[in-house]
C-alpha positions as CSV (number, residue, x, y, z in Angstrom):
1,X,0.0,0.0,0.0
2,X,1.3,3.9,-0.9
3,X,0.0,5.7,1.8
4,X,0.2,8.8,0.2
5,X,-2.1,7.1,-2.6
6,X,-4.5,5.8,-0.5
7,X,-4.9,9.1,1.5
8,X,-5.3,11.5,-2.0
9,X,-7.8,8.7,-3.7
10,X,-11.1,9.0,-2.4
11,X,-13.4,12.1,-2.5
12,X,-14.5,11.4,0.8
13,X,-11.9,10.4,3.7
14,X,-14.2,8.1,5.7
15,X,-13.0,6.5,9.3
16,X,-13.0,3.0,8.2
17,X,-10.8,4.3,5.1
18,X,-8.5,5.7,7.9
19,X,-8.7,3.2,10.4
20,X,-7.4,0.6,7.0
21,X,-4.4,3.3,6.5
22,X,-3.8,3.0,10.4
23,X,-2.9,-0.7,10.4
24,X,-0.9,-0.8,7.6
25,X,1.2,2.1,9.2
26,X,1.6,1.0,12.3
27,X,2.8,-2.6,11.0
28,X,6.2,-1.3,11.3
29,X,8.3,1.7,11.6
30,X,8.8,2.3,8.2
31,X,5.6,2.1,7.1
32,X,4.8,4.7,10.2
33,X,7.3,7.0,9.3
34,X,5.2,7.0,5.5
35,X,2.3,8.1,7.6
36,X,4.0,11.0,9.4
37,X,5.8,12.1,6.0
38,X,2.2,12.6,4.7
39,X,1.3,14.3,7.9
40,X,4.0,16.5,7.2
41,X,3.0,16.7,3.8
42,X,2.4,20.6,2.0
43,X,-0.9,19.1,0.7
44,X,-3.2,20.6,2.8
45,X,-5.6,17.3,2.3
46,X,-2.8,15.0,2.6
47,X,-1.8,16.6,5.9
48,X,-4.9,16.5,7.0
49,X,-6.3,13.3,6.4
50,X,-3.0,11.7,7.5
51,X,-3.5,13.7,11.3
52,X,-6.6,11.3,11.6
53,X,-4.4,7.8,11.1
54,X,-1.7,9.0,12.8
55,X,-4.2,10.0,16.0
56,X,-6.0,6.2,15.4
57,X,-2.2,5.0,15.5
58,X,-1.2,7.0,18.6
59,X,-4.2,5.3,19.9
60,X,-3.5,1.8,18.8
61,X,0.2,1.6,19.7
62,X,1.2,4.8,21.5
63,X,5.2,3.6,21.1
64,X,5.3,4.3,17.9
65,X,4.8,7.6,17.6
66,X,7.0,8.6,20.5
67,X,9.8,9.3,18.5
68,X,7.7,11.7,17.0
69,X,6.4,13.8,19.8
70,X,8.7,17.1,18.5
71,X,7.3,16.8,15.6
72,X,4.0,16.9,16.9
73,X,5.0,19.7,19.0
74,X,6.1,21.3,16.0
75,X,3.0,21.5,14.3
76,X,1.1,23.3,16.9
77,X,3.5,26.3,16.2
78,X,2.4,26.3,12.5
79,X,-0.3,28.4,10.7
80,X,-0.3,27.2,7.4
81,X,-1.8,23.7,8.1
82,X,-5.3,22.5,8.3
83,X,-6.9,22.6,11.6
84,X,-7.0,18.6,11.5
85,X,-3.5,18.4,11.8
86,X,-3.1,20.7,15.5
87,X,-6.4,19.2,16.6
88,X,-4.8,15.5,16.3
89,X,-1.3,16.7,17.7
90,X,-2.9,17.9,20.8
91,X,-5.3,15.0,20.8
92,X,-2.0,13.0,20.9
93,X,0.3,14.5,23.2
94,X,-3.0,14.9,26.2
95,X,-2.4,11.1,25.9
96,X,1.1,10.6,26.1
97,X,3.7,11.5,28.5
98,X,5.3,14.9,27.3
99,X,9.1,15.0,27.3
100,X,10.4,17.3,29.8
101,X,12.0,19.0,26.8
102,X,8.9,20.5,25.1
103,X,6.8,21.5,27.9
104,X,7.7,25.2,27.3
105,X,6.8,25.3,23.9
106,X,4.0,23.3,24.3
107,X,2.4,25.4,27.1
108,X,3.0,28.2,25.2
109,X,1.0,27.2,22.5
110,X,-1.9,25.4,24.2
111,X,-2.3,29.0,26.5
112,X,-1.9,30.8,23.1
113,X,-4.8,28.3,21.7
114,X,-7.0,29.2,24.6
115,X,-6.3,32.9,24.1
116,X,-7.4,33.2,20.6
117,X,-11.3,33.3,19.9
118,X,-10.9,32.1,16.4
119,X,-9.2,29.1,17.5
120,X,-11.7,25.5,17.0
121,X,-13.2,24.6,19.8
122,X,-11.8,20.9,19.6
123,X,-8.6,22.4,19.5
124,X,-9.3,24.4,22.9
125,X,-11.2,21.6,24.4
126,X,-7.6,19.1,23.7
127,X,-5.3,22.4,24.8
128,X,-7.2,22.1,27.9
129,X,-7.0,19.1,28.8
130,X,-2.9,19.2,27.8
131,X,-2.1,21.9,29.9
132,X,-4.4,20.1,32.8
133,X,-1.7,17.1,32.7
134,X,0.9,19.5,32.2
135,X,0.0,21.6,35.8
136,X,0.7,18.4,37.7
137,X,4.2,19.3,37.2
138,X,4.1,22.7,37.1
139,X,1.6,23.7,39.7
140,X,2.2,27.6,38.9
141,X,-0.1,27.4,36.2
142,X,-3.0,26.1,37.7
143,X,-4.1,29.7,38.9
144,X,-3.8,30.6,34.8
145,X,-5.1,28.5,33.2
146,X,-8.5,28.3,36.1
147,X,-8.6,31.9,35.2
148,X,-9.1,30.9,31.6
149,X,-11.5,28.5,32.0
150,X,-13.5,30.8,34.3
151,X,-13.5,33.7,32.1
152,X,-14.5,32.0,28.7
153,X,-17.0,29.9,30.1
154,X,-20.2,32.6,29.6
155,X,-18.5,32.5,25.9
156,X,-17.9,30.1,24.7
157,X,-19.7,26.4,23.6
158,X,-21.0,23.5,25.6
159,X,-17.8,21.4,24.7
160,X,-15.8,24.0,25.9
161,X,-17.9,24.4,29.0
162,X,-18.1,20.9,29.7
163,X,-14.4,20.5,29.6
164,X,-13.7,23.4,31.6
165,X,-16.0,22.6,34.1
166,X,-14.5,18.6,34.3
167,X,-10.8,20.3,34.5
168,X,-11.9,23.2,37.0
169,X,-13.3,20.2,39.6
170,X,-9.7,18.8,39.1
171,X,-7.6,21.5,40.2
C-alpha cells in the first residue's frame, strides 16, 4: 500500500478508510514513518487526512509515535496547516507522556490556543486538557489556566464548558 495514494484517492476520507491506512502504518516503523511524511505533507488534504491515522495510531500503539512527539509539537506552532492536523497533535500529546523538553513550547502554545477566539473549539477543548496534565508538574499554572476556563465559560460552547467545568473540579 502507498499511503500517500490511499490518502489523495477518495473524495471522501471516511474513518474505516483511515482506520485501513492505520494498520498498515503502524505494522512497522517504516511504514509509520510514511504516515508521518504525509502528515507532514504541504498538501493541505494529505496533511490532514493523515493527522486522523496518525491520532488512530497513537491510539492503537502509542510507542510508535514517540519518537515523533517534536514533531507533533512542532506542528502546533504552524499556521499554514489545516486545523485537523493541531487538533490530532494535541489530541495526541493529552495522551502521552510529554518529554520534559517540550513542555515550554507546548504550554506556550496550548495557552496561546486558549487565548485566541478564532481558534476551534476541539482544539481548545484538547489544549485544555494538555495543559491540565501538564500543571501536575508545574503547579504555577494552575491559577492561569482556572482563570481561563472561568472567564471563557459565559463565551464560549457546551464542549468548551463541559471540559472546563471537568478540569476546574480537578484542580
Amino acid at each position: 500500500m502507498n499511503i500517500r495514494d490511499e490518502l489523495s484517492k477518495q473524495q471522501i476520507h471516511f474513518k474505516k478508510h483511515a482506520l485501513a491506512i492505520t494498520e498498515f502504518a503502524v505494522s512497522s516503523d517504516e511504514t509509520f514513518k510514511e504516515l508521518i511524511d504525509c502528515f507532514l505533507s504541504t498538501d493541505i488534504r494529505v496533511a490532514q487526512r493523515a493527522a486522523w491515522s496518525v491520532s488512530w495510531a497513537a491510539h492503537k500503539k502509542p510507542e510508535i509515535v514517540e519518537p515523533y512527539i517534536g514533531i507533533l509539537v512542532d506542528q502546533l506552532k504552524r499556521t499554514d496547516v489545516h486545523n485537523a492536523v493541531i487538533r490530532n497533535s494535541l489530541r495526541i500529546l493529552e495522551d502521552l507522556i510529554i518529554p520534559e523538553e517540550f513542555h515550554g513550547e507546548v504550554m506556550d502554545a496550548c495557552f496561546q490556543f486558549l487565548q485566541k477566539r478564532e481558534t476551534a473549539i476541539a482544539i481548545k477543548a484538547f489544549a485544555l486538557t494538555v495543559l491540565f496534565n501538564l500543571s501536575k508538574t508545574y503547579p504555577d499554572i494552575k491559577n492561569e489556566l482556572r482563570l481561563i476556563i472561568q472567564e471563557n465559560m459565559d463565551y464560549e460552547t457546551a464542549a468548551y464548558r463541559s471540559r472546563g467545568k471537568k478540569i476546574l473540579a480537578r484542580l
